[in-house]
N, C-alpha and C positions, 0 to 999 in steps of 0.2 A: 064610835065603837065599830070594829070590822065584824064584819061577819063570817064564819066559818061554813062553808058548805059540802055538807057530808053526804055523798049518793053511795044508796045501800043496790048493793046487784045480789039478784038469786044465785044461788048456788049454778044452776044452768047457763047463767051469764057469764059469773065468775070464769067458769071455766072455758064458754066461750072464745073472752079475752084473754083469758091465760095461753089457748090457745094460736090465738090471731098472733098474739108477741112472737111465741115461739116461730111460729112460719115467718114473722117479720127476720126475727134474728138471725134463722137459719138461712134465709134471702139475703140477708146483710154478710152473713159469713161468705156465702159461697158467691157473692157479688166482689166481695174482698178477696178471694181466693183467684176468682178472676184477672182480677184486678193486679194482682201479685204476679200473674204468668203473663198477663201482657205487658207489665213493667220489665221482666225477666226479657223475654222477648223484643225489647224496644232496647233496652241496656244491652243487648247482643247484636243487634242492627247498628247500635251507635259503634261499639266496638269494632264489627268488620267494616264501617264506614270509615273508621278512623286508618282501620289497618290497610282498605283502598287507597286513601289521600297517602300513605305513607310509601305505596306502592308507588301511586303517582307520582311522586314527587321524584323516588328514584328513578325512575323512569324518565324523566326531564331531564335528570341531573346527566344519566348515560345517554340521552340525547345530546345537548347541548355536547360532552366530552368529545364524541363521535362527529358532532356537527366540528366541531373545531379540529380535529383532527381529519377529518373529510378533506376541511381548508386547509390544511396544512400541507398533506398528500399532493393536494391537486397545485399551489406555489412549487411544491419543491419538482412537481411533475413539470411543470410550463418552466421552469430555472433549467431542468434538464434538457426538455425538446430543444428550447432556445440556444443553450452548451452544444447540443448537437446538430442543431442546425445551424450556427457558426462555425463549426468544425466541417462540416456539409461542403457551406461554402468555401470554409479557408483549402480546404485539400479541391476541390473543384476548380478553384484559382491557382494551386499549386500546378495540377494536370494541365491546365490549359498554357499557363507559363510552360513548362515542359514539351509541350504541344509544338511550343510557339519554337522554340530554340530547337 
C-alpha cells in the first residue's frame, strides 16, 4: 500500500510560499522578457551580418569585373605602344632611306 503524505503549513507559511512563487514567476517573466530582446537583438546582428556578406560579395564581384577590365586596358594599351612603336620605326627608316638618297 503507498502512502500519501499531506504537510499542513500555517496560514503565515502559506503565504510565505505563495509569496516566494510569485517573486519566482515574476523572475521567470522578466528573465523571459530578457531573454526575447536579446534574441531580438542577435536575429538583427544576423541580419546586418548577412546583409555585410552580401555586400561583400558584390564587392568581389566589381573587383574581379575592374580587375579584368584593368587587363584588358593595359593589352590593348601595350598592342598600341607596340602599333606605334612600329610605326616609330617604320617612318625613322623611311627618313633615313630619304636621308640616304
Amino acid at each position: 500500500a503507498k502512502s500519501i503524505e499531506i504537510t499542513l503549513y500555517s496560514k503565515e507559511e502559506a503565504d510565505q510560499l505563495q509569496s516566494l512563487l510569485q517573486t519566482k514567476n515574476q523572475l521567470i517573466s522578466s528573465l523571459s522578457t530578457e531573454l526575447e530582446y536579446r534574441n531580438e537583438d542577435v536575429n538583427a546582428l544576423i541580419a546586418e551580418l548577412q546583409r555585410l556578406q552580401a555586400v561583400q560579395e558584390s564587392i568581389e564581384k566589381d573587383a574581379e569585373i575592374a580587375s579584368s577590365a584593368i587587363q584588358t586596358l593595359e593589352r590593348d594599351l601595350a598592342e598600341e605602344v607596340a602599333k606605334h612603336e612600329s610605326d616609330i620605326v617604320r617612318m625613322s627608316q623611311l627618313l633615313k632611306e630619304k636621308e640616304d638618297h
